[in-house]
N, C-alpha and C positions, 0 to 999 in steps of 0.2 A: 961584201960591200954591194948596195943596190947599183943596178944596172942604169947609167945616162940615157935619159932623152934628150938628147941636143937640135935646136935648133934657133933661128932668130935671134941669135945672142942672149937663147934662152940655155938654163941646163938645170935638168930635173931627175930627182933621185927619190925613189918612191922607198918609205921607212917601212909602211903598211899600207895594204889595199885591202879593198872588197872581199878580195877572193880568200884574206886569209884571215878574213875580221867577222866572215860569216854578214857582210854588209851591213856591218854597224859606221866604221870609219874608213876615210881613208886620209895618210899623211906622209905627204913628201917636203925636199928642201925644193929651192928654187932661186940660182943665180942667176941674176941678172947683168948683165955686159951694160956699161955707158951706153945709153939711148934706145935700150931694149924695151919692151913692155906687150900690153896687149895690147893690138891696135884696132880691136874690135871690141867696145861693150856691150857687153850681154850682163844676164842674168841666169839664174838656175829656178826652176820649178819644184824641183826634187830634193834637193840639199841646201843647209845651211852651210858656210864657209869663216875660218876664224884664221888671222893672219899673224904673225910675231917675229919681230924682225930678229935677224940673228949677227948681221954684218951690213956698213954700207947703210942705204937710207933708198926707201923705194916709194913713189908718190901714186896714192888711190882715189881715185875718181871714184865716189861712191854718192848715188842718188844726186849726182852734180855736184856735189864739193869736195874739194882736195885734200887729203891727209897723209900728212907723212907717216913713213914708221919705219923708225930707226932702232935701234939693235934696242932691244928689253921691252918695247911699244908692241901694242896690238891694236887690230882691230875685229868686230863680230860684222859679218855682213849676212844677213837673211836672207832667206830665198825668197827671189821675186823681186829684189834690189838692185838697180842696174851698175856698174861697177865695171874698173878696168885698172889698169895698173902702169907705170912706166919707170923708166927708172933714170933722172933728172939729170947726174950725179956724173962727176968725172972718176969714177971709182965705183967696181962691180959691188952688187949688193946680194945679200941671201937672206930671202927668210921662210918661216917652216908655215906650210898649210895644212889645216885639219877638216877634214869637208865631212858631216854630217848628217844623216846616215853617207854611208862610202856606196854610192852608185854611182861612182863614174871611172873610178879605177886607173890605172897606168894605159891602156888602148887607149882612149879620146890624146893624148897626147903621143901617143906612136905615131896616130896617122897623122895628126898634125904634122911631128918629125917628116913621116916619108912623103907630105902631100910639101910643103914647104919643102924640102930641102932636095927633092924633084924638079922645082924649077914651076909647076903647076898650079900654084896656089894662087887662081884667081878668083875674087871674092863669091861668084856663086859656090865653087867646089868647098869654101869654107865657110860658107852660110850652109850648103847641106851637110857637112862633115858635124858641125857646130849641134845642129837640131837633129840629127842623130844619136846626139849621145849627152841630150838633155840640158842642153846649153842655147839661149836664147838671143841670138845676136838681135842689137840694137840700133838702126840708123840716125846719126847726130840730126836737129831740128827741130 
């Protein structure tokens, strides 16, 4: 069984990575807890990202409009399209991400786990955490 990354009322379990796809994909699940989400939108340069809900109902902010996607639902989101996620809902939701070529792997979300659940995550250390590992945070305005 893949190994949790927990944090933020997140929890993630990676199916394939990078490392074992020769960086073609990567594809993990992703529960979300009542009023989780991302709370920074960004963007990716490198990859494209396709989302399909599996349980539960999780709302995407993509290019500024909202879409849900609820268990059998997708969506394609391109790279260079700014995007976030939360999850609205009084009931955890999961759904499966497929990221296109797989260059970002399970680490961008370890050190999120260890920088969050440290206690340390303030918004600079997760703006350079972010643009390290090809993820493009976004300021609202």
């Amino acid at each position: 069984m893949p190994t949790a990354i927990r944090f933020a009322g997140l929890e993630l379990r990676f199916l394939q990575d990078r490392h074992g796809t020769n960086d073609s994909l990567d594809v993990f699940t992703t529960t979300a807890q009542p009023g989780a989400g991302m709370p920074i939108p960004h963007y990716h340069e490198g990859w494209d990202e396709t989302v399909y809900g599996l349980s539960g109902t999780t709302t995407w902010t993509v290019d500024r409009r909202d879409v849900d996607v609820g268990v059998g639902a997708s969506i394609f989101i391109p790279r260079g399209v700014v995007h976030g996620f939360a999850n609205r809902t009084a009931d955890a939701a999961t759904f499966l991400s497929i990221l296109t070529p797989g260059v970002l792997g399970p680490e961008y979300f370890q050190e999120t786990a260890d920088l969050v659940n440290s206690g340390h995550a303030d918004p600079g250390a997760m703006r350079a955490l972010m643009l390290r590992h090809g993820l493009v945070p976004v300021t609202a305005g």
